[in-house]
C-alpha positions as CSV (number, residue, x, y, z in Angstrom):
1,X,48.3,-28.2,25.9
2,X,45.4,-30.8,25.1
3,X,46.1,-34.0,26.2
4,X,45.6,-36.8,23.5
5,X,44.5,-40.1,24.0
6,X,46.6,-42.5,21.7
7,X,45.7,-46.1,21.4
8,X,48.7,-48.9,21.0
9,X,49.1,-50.2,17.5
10,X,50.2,-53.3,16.4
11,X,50.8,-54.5,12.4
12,X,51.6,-58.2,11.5
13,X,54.3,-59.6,9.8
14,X,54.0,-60.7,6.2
15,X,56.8,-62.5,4.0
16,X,58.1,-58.9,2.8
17,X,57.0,-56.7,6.3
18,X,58.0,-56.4,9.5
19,X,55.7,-57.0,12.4
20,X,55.2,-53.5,14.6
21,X,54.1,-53.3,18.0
22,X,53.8,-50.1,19.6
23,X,52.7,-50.1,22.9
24,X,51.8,-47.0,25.0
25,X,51.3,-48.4,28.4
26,X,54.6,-50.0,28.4
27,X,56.0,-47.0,26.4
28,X,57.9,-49.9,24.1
29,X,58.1,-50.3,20.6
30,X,59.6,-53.4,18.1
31,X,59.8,-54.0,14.7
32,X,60.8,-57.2,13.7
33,X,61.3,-59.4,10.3
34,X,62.1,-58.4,6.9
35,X,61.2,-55.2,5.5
36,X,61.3,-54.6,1.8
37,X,57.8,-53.8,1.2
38,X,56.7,-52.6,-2.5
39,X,55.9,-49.2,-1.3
40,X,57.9,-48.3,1.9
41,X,56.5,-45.1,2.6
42,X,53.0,-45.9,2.2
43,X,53.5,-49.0,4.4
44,X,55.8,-47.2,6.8
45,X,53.2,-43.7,6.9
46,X,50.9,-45.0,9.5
47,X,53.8,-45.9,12.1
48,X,55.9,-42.7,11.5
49,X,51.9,-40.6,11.9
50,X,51.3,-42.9,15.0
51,X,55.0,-42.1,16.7
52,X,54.5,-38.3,15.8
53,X,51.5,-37.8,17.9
54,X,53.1,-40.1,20.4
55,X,55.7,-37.9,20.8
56,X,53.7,-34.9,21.5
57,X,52.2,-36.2,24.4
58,X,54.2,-35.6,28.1
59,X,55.9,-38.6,28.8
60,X,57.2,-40.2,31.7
61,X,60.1,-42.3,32.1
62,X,61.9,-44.0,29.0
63,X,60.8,-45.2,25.6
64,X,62.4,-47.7,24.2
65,X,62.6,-49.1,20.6
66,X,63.9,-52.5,19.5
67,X,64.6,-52.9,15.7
68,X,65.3,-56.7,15.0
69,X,65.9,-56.4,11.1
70,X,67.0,-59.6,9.3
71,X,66.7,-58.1,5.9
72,X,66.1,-54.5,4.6
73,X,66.0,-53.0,1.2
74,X,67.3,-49.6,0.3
75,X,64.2,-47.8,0.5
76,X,63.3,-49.0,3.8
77,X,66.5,-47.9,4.8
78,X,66.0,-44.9,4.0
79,X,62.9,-44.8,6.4
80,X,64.8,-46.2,9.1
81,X,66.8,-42.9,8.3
82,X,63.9,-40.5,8.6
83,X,62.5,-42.9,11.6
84,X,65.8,-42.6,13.9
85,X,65.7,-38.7,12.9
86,X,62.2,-38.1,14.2
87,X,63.6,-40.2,17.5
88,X,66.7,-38.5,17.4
89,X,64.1,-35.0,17.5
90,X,61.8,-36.7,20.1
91,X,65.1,-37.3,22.2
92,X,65.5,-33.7,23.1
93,X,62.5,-33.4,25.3
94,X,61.8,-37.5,25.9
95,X,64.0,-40.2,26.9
96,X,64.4,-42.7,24.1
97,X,66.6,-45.4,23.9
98,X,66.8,-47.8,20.4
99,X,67.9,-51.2,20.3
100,X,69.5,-52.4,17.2
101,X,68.9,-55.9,17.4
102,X,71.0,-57.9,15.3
103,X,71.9,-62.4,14.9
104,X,75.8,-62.7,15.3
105,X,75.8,-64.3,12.1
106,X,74.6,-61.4,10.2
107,X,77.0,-59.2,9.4
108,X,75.4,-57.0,7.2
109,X,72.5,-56.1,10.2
110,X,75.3,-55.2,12.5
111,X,76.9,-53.2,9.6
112,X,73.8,-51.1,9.1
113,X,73.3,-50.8,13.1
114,X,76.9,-49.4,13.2
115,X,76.1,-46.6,10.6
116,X,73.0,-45.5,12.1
117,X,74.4,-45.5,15.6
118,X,77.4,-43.3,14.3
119,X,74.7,-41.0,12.2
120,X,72.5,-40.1,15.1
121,X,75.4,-40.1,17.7
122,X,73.0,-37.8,20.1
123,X,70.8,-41.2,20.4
124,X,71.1,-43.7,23.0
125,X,71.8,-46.5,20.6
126,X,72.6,-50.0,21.7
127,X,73.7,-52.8,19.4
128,X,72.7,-55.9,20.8
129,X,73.6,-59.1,19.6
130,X,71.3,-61.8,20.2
């Protein structure tokens, strides 16, 4: 198989997305902030492309993915969805771990880490209260 050469990527935050930083040397990825852009998908398409050719690349050691989500609406949810389903497919040739990063005082975060945890139970899938 040809080896690909895949450069980090990084996105900034703005009042309605999260920031993204995916980073290849460290093999770590966050997303953190709000997310309810007006078009998920479109705004979420070069992040799910990026970790798809990621993914096909030999790996070693762990990956690791922090989500710190204050806010979400339901289409970004939705992409979270399909996002922990291409991780949960990634996990059965790579090690990847997700971090559900939530503030104590935000119930509805941990909520939301609880049901994605318990719908991708072959996941390693932390919730981590910060």
């Amino acid at each position: 198989m040809e080896s690909i050469t895949i450069e980090s990527l990084f996105i900034e935050q703005t009042k309605y997305t999260p920031s993204i930083s995916l980073d290849v040397e460290k093999q770590h990825f966050q997303i953190i902030g709000k997310s309810y852009p007006e078009n998920t998908f479109v705004f979420y398409s070069e992040t799910m492309a990026w970790l798809e050719r990621y993914f096909t690349q030999s790996l070693d050691g762990k990956t690791v993915i922090d989500f710190e989500i204050i806010y979400f609406n339901s289409s970004s949810s939705k992409l979270f969805f399909d996002l922990l389903d291409l991780l949960e497919e990634a996990s059965k040739q790579h090690q990847v771990e997700i971090n559900w990063i939530y503030d104590e005082e935000n119930e509805t975060a941990l909520e939301a880490g609880e049901d994605f945890k318990e719908d991708f139970e072959s996941l390693v899938f932390n919730l981590v209260e910060k």
